[in-house]
VEXMARMI-65577 format. One line per 2 residues: number of its first residue (from 1); for each residue x, y, z of N, C-alpha, C. Coordinates in nm, 4 decimals. Atoms other than C-alpha are relative to their C-alpha. Example, Ala and Ser with C-alpha at 12.3 -4.5 7.8 and 13.67 -1.06 7.14 Angstrom:
1> 0.0890,-0.1190,0.0000,1.2300,-0.4500,0.7800,0.0900,0.1200,0.0000 | -0.0820,-0.1190,-0.0060,1.3670,-0.1060,0.7140,-0.0770,0.1090,0.0730
end
This chain:
1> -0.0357,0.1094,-0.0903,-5.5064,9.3471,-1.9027,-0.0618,0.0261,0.1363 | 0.0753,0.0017,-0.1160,-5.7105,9.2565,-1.5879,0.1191,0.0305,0.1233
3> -0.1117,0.0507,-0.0931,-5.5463,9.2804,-1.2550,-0.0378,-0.1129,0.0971 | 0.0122,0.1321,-0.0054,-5.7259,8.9614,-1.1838,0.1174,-0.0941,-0.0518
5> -0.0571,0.0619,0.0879,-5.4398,8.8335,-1.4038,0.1602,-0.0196,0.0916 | -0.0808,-0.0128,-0.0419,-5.1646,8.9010,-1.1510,-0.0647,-0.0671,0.1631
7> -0.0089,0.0980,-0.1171,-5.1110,8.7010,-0.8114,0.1169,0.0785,0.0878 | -0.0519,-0.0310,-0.1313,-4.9485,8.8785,-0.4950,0.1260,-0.1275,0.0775
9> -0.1465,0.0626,-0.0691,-4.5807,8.7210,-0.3406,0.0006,0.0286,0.1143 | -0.0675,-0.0167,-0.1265,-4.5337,8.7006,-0.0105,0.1216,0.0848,0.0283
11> -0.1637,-0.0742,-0.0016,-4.1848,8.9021,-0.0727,-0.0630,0.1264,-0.0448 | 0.0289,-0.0979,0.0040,-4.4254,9.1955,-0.1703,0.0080,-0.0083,-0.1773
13> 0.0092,-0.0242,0.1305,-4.3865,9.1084,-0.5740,-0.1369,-0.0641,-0.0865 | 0.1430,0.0337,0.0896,-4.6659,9.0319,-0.8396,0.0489,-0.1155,-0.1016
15> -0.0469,0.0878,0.0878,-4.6381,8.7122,-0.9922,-0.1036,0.0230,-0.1580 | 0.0873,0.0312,0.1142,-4.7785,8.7251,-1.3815,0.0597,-0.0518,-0.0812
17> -0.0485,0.0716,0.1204,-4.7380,8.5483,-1.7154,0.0388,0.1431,-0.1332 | 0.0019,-0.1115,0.1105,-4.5818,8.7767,-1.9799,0.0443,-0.1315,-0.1243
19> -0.0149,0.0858,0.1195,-4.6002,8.5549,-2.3157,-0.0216,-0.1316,0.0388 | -0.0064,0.2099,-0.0545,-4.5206,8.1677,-2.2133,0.0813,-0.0070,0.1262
21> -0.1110,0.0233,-0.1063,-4.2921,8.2758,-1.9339,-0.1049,0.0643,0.1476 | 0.0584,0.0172,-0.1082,-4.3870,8.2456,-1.5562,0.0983,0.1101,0.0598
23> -0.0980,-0.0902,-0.0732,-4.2230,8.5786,-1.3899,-0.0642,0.0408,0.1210 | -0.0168,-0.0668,-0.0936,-4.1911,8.7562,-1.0779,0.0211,0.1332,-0.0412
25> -0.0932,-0.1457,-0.0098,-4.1809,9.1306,-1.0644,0.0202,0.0766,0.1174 | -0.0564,-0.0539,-0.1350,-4.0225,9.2497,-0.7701,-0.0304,0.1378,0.0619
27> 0.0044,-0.0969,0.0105,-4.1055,9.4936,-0.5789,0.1532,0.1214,0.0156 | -0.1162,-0.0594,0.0160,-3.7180,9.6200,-0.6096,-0.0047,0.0182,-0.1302
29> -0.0223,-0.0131,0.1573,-3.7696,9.6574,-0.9890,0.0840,-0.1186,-0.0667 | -0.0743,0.1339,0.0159,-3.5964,9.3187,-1.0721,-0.1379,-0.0796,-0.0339
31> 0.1340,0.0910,0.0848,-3.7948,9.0524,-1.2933,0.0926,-0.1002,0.0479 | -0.0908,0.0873,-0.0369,-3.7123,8.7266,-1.1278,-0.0870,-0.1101,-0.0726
33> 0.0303,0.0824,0.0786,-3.7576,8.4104,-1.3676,0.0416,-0.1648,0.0638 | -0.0141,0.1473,-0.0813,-3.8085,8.0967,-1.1000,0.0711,-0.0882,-0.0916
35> -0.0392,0.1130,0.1044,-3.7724,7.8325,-1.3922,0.1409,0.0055,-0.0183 | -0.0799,0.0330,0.0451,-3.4986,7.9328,-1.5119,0.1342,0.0467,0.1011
37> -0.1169,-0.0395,-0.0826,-3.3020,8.0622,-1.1878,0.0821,0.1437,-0.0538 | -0.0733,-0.1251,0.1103,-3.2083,8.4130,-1.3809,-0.1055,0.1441,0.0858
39> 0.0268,-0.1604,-0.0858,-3.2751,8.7621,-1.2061,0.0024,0.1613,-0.1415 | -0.0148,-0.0834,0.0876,-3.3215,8.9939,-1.4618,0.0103,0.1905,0.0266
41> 0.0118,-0.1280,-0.0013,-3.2326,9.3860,-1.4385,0.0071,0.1432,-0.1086 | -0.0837,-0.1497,0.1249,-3.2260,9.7243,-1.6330,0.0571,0.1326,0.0341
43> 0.0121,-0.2002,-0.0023,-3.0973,10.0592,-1.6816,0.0556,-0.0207,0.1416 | -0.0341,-0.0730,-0.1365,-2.8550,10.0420,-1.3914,0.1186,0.1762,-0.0067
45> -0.0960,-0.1601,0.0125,-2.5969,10.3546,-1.4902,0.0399,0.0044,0.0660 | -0.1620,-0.0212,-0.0898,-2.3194,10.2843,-1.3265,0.0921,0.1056,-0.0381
47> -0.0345,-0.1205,0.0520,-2.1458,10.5850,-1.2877,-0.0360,0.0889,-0.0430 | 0.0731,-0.1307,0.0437,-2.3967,10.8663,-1.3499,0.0398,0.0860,0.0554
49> -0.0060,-0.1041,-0.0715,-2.3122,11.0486,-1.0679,0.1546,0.0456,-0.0545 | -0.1257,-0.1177,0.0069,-1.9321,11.1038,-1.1714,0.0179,0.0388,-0.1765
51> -0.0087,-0.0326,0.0916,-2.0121,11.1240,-1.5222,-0.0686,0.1423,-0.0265 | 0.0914,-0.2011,-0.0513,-2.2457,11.4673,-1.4203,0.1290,0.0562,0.0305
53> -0.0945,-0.1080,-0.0449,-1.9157,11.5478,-1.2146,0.1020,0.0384,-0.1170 | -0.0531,-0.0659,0.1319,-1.7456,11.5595,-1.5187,0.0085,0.1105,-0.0416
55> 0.0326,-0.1134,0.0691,-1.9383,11.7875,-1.6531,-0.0539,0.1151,0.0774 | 0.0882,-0.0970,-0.1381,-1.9934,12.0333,-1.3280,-0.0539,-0.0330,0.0546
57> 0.1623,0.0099,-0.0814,-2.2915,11.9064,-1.1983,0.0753,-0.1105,0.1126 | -0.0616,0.0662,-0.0805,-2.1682,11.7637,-0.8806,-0.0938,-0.0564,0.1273
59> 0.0993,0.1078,-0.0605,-2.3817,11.4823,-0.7758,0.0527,-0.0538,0.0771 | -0.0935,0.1207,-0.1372,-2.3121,11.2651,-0.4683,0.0579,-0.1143,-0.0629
61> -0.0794,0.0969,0.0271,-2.0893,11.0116,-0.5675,-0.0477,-0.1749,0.0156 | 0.0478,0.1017,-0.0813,-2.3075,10.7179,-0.3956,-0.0846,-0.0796,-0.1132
63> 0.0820,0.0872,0.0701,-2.5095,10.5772,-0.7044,0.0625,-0.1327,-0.0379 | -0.0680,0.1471,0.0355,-2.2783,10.2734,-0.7796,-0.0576,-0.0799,0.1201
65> -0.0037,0.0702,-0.1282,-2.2563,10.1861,-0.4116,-0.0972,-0.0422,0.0503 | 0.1625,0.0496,-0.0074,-2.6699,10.1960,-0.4151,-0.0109,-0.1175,-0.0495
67> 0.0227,0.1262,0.1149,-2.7240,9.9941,-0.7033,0.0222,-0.1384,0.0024 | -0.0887,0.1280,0.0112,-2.4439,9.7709,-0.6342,-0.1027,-0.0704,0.1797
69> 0.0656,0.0774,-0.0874,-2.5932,9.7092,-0.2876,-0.1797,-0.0750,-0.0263 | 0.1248,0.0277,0.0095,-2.9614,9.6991,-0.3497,0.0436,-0.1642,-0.1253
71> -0.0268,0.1121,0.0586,-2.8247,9.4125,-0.6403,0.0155,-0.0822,0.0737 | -0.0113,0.0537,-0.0564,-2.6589,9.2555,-0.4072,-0.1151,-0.0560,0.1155
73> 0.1574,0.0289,-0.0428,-2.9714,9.1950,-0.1845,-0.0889,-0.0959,-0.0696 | 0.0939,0.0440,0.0913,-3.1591,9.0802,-0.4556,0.0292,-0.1693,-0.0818
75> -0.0245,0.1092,-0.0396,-2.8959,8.8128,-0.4707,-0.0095,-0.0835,0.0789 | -0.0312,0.0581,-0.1431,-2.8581,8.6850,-0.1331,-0.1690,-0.0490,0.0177
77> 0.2023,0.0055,-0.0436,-3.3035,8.6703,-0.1405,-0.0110,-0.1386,-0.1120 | 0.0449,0.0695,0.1447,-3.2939,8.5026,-0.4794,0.0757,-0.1134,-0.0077
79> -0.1636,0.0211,0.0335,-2.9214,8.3553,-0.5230,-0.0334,-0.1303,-0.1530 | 0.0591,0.0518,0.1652,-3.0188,8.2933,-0.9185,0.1655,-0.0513,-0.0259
81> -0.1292,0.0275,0.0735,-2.7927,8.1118,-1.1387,0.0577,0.0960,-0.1206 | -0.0429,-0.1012,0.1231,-2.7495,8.3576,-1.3811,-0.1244,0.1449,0.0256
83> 0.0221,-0.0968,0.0029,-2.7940,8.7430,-1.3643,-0.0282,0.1028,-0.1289 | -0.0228,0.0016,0.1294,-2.8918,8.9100,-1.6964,-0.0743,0.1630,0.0178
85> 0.0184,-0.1645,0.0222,-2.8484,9.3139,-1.7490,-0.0627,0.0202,-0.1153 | 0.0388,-0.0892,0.1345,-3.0424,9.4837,-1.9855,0.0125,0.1131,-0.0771
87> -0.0455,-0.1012,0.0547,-2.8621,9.7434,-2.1057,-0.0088,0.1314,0.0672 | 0.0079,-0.1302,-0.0551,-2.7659,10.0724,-2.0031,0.1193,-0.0141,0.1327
89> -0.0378,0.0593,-0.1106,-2.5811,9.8786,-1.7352,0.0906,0.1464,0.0654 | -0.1009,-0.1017,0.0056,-2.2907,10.1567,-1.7471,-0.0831,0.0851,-0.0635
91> 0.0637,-0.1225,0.0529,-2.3940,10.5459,-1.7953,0.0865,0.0782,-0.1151 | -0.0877,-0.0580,0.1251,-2.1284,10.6162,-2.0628,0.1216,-0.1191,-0.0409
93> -0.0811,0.1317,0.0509,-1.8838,10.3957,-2.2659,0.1249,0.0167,0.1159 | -0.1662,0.0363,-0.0754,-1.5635,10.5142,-2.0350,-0.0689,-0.0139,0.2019
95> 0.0344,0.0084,-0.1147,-1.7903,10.4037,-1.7139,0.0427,-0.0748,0.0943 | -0.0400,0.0797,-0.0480,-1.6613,10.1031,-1.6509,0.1787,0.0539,0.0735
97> -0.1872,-0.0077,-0.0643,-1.2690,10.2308,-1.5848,-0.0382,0.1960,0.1062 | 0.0277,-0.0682,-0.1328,-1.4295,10.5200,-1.3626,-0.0301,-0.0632,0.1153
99> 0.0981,0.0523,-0.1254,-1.5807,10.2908,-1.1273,0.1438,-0.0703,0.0776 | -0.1238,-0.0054,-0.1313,-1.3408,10.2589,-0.7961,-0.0072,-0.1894,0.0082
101> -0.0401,0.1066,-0.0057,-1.1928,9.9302,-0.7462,-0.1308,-0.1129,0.0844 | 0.0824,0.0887,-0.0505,-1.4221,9.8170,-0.5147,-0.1159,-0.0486,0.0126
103> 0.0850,0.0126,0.0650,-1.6977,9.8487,-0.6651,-0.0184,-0.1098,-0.1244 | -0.0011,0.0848,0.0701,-1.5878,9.6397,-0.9345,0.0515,-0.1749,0.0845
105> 0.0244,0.1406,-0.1037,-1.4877,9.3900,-0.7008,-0.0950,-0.0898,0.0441 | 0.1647,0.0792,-0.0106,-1.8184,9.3477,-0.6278,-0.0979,-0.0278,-0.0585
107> 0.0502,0.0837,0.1663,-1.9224,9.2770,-0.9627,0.0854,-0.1248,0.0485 | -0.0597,0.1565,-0.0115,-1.6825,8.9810,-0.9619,-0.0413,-0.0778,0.1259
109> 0.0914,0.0769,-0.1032,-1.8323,8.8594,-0.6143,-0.1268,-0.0277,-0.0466 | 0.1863,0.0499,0.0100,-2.1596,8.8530,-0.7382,-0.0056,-0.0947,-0.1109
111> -0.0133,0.0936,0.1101,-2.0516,8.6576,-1.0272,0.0959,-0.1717,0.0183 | -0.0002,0.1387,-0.0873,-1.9261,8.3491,-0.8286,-0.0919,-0.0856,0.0320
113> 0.0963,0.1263,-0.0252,-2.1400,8.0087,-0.8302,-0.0928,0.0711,-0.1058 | 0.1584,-0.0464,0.0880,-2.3435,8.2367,-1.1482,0.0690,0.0565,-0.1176
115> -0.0557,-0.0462,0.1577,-2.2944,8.3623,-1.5176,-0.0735,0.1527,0.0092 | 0.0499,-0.1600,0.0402,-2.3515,8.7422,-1.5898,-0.0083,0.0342,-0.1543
117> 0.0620,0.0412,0.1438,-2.5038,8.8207,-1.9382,-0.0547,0.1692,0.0041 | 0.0529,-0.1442,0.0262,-2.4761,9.1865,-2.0350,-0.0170,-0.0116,-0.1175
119> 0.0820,0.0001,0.0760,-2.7073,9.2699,-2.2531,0.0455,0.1447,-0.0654 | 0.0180,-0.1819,-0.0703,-2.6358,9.6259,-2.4094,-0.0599,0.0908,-0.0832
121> 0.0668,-0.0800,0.0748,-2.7573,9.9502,-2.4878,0.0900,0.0847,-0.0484 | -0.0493,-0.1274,0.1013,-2.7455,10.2805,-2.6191,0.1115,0.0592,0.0794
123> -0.1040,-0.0999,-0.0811,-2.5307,10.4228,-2.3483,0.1285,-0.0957,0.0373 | -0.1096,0.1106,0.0039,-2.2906,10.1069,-2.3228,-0.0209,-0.1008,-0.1016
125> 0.0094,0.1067,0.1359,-2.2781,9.9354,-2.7317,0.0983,-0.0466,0.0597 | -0.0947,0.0816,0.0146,-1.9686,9.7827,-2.6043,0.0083,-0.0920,0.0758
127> 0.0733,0.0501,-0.1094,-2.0899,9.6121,-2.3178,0.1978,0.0208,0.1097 | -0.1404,0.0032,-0.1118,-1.7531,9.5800,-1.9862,0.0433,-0.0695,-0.0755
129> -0.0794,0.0423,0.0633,-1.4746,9.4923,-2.1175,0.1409,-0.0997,0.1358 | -0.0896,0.0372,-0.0753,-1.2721,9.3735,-1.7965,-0.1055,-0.0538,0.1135
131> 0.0767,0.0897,-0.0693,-1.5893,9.2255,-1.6176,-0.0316,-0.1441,-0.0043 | 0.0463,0.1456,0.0694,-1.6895,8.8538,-1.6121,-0.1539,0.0297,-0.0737
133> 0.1143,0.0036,0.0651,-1.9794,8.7541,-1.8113,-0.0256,0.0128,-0.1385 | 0.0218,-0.0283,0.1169,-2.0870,8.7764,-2.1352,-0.0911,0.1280,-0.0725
135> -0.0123,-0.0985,0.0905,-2.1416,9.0439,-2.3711,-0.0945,-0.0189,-0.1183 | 0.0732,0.0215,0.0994,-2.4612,8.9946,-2.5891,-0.0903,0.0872,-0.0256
137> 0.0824,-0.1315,0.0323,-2.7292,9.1729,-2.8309,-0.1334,-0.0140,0.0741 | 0.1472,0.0564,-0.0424,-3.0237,8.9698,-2.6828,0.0075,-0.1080,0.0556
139> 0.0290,0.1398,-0.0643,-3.1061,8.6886,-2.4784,-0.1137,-0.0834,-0.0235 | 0.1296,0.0135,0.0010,-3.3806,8.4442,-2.5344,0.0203,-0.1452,0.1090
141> -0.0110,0.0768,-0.1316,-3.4868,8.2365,-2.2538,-0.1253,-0.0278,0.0674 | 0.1767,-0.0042,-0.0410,-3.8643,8.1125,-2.1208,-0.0359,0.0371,-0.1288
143> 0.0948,-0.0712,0.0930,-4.0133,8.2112,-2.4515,0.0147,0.1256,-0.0065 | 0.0029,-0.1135,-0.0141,-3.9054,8.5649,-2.3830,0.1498,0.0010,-0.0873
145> -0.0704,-0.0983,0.0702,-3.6772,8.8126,-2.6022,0.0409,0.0646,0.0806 | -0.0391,-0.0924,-0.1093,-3.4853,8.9617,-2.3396,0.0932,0.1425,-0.0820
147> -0.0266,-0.0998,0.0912,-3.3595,9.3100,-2.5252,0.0520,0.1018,0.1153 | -0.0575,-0.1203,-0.0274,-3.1979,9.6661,-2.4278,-0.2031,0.1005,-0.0399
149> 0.0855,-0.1280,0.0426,-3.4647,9.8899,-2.6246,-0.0996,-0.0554,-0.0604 | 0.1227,0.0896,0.0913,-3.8468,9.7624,-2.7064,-0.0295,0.0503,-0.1362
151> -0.0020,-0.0233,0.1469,-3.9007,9.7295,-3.0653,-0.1212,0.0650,-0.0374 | 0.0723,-0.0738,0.0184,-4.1709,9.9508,-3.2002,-0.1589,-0.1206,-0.0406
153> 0.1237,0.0764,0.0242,-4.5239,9.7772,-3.2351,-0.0300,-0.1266,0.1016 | 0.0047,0.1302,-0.1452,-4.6682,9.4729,-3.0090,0.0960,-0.0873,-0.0601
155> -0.0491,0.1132,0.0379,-4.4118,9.2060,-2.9683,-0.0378,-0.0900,0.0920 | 0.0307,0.1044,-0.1241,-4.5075,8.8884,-2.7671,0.0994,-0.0602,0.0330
157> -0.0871,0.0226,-0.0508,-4.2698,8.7639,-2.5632,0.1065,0.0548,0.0571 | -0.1339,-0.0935,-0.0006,-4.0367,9.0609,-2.5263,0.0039,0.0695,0.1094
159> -0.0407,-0.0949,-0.1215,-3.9063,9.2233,-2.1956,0.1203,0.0687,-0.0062 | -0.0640,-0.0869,0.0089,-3.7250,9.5179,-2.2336,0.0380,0.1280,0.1006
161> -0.0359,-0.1457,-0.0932,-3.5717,9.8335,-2.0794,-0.0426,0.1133,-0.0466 | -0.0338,-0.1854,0.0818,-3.4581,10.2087,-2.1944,-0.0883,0.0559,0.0208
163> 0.0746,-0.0962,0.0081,-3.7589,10.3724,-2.1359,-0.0026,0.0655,0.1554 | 0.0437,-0.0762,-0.1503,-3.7515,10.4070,-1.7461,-0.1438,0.0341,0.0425
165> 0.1102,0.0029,0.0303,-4.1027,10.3641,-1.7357,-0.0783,0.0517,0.1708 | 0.0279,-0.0837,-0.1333,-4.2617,10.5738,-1.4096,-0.1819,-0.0146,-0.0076
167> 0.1294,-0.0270,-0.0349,-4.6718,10.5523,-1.3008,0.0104,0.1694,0.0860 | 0.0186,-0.0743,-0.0807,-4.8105,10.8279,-1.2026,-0.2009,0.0600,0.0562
169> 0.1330,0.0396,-0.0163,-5.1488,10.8458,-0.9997,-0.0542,0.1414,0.1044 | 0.0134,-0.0919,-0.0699,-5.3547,11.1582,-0.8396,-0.1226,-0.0100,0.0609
171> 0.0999,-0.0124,-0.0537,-5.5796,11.1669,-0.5606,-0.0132,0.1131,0.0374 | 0.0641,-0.0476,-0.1320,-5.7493,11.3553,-0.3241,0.1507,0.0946,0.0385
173> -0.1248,-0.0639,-0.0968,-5.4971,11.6230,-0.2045,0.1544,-0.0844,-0.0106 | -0.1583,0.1093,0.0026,-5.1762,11.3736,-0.2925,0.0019,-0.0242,-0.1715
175> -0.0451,0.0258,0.1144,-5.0008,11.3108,-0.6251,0.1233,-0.1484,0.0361 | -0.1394,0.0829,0.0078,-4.7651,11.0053,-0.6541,0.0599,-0.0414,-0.1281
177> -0.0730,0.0456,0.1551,-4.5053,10.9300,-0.9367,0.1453,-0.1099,0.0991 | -0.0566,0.1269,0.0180,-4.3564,10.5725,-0.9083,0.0523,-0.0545,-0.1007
179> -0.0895,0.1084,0.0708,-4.0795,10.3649,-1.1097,-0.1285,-0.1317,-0.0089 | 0.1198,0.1043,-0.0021,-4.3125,10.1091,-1.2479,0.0807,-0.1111,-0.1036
181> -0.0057,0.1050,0.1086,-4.3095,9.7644,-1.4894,-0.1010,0.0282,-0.0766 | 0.1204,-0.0045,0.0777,-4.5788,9.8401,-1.7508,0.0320,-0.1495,-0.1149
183> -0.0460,0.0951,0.0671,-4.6859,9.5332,-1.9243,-0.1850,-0.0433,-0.0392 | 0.1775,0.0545,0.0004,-5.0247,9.3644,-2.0934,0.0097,-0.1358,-0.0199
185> -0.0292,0.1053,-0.0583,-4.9246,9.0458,-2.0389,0.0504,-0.1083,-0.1318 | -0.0879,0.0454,0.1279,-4.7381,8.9982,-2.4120,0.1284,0.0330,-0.0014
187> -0.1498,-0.0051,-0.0339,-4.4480,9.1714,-2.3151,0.0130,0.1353,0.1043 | -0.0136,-0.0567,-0.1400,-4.2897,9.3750,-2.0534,0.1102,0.0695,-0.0020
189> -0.1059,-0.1036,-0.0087,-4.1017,9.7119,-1.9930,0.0364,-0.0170,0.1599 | -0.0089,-0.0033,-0.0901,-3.9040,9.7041,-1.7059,0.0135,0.1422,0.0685
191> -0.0420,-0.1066,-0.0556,-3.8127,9.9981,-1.4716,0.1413,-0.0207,-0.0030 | -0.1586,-0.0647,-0.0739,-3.4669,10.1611,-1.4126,-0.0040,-0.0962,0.0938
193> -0.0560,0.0605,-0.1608,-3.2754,9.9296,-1.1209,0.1108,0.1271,0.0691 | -0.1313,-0.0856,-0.0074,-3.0153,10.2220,-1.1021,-0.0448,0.1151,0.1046
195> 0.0475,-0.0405,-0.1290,-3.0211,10.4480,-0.8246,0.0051,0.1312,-0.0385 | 0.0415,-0.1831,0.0220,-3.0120,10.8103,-1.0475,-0.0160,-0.0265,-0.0897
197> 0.0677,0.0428,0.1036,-3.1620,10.6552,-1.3493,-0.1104,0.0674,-0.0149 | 0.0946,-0.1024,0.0263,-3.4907,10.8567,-1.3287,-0.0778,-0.0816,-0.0650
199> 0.0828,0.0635,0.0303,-3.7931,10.8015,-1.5002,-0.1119,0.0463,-0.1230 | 0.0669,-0.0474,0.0923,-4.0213,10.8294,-1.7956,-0.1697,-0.0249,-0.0176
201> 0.1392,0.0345,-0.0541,-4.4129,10.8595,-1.7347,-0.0439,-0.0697,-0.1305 | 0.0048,0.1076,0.0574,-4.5963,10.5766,-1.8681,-0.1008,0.0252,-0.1414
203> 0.0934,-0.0323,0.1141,-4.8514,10.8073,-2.0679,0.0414,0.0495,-0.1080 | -0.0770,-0.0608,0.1195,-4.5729,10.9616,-2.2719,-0.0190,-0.1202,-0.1445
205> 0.0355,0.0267,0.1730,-4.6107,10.8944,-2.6554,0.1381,-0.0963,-0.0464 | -0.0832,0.1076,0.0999,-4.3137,10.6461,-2.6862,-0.0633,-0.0944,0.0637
207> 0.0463,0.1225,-0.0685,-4.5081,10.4193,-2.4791,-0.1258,-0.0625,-0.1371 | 0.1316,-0.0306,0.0456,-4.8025,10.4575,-2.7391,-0.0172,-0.1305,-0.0809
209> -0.0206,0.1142,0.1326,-4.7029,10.2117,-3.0098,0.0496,-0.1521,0.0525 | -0.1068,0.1577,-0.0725,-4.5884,9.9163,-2.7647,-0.1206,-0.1272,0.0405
211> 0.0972,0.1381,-0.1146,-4.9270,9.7335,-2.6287,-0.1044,-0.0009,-0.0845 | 0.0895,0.0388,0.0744,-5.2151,9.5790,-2.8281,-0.1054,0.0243,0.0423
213> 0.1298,-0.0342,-0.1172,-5.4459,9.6614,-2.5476,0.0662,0.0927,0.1318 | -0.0166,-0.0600,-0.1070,-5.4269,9.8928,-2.2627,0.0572,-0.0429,0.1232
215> -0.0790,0.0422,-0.0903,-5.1659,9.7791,-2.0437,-0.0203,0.0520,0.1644 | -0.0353,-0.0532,-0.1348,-5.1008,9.7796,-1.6600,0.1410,0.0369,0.0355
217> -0.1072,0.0012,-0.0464,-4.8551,9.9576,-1.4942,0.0114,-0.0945,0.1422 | -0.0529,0.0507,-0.1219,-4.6769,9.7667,-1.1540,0.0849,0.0742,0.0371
219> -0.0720,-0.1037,-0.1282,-4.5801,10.0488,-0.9063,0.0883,-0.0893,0.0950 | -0.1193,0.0322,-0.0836,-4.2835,10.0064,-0.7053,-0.0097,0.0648,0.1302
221> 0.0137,-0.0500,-0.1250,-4.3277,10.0330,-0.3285,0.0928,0.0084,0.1108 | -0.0426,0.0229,-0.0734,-4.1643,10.0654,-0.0534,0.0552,-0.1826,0.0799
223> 0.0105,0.1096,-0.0491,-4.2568,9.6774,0.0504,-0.0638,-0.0891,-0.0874 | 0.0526,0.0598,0.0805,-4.4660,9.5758,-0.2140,-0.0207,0.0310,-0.1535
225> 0.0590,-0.0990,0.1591,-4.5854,9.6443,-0.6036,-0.1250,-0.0197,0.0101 | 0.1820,-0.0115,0.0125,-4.9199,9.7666,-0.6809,-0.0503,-0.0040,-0.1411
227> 0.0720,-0.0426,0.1376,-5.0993,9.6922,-1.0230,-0.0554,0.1184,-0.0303 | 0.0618,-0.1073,-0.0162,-5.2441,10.0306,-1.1510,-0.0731,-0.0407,-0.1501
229> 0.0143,-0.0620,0.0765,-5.4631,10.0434,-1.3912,-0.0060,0.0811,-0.1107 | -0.0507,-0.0737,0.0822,-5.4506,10.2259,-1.6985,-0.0681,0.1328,0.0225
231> 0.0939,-0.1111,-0.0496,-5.7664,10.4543,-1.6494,0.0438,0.0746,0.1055 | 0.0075,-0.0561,-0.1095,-5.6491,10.5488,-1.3293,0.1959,0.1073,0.0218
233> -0.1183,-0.0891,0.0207,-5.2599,10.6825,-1.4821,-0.0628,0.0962,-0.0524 | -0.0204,-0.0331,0.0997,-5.1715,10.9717,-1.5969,0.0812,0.1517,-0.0157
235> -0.1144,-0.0149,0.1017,-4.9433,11.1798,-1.7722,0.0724,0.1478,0.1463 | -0.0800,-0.1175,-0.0594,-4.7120,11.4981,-1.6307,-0.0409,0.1300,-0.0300
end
């Protein structure tokens, strides 16, 4: 895929076509779907940090309160009619009844004047159980397959999560590794939205079997996203 094929946003995101659908990819990691008014996210892991404290590892407590803000943002820019998680949303099935009141509060604010549409994965099959919104295996919507985990071989139309999909690019005296969207313009992995979600480089071997042609990644910037190349990734 060219990066002739992608078009620059004024808001710093890359507009391209993945299948029949007209998207936005943000440079916050958020796929925003004009047409249909729908904000799409993945892989937030709510609750990572106290599900580590659990188990010893005593992480700052602050990844909800990220997430949840940086979401929020992404409303207030956008203010879509419908919000649609892609799985992972929660970092363990008992995530949801860890998360402090007011945090969930602000799930239900953000779900005022809009429908929420969890999608889920491997780390939440049951999707919230005391959140608004709905609770599904897949969404389809624009011509797109909106999914948790991409299905093995090219699919057209399909934007997916779970992999945490990371660029990584080396110059001159500097290395950078970026949260990316990799996509060849049939379907589309998103990045982690989650704020200790982490990341999985884009040259790794589960990526291998997903694109019909040599895909681009879309680096996540500070202010903008940057198409990369495939030639110009690469691996850890």
């Amino acid at each position: 895929m060219s990066p002739a094929a992608f078009a620059r946003s004024p808001c710093g995101g890359i507009a391209v076509r993945i299948g029949e659908a007209e998207a936005l990819l943000r440079a916050t990691g958020a796929l925003w779907l004009a047409a249909a008014r729908t904000l799409v996210v993945a892989d937030l892991h709510f609750e990572k940090g106290s599900a580590y404290a659990a188990r010893g590892q005593m992480l700052p407590p602050y990844d909800t309160g990220e997430t949840l803000r940086r979401l929020a943002a992404e409303v207030e820019a956008l203010q879509p009619a419908a919000i649609v998680f892609l799985g992972d949303s929660f970092h363990d099935g008992e995530g949801e009844a860890r998360m402090a009141t007011g945090y969930a509060e602000a799930l239900v604010a953000l779900s005022r004047g809009r429908s929420l549409v969890w999608v889920v994965g491997n780390h939440d099959a049951d999707g919230p159980s005391d959140l608004p919104g709905e609770v599904v295996d897949d969404v389809r919507l624009e011509g797109l397959t909106l999914r948790h985990e991409p299905r093995v071989g090219p699919q057209a139309g399909e934007a997916a999560g779970h992999l945490h999909p990371c660029a990584r690019v080396t110059g001159p005296g500097r290395t950078v590794r970026r949260p990316c969207f990799v996509t060849d313009g049939q379907r589309i992995v998103l990045p982690a939205f989650g704020a200790y979600a982490g990341g999985l480089n884009v040259r790794d071997r589960a990526f291998a079997t997903l694109f019909a042609a040599p895909p681009l990644a879309i680096a996540l910037g500070p202010r903008h996203a940057q198409p990369i190349g495939w030639r110009r990734l690469v691996g850890d």
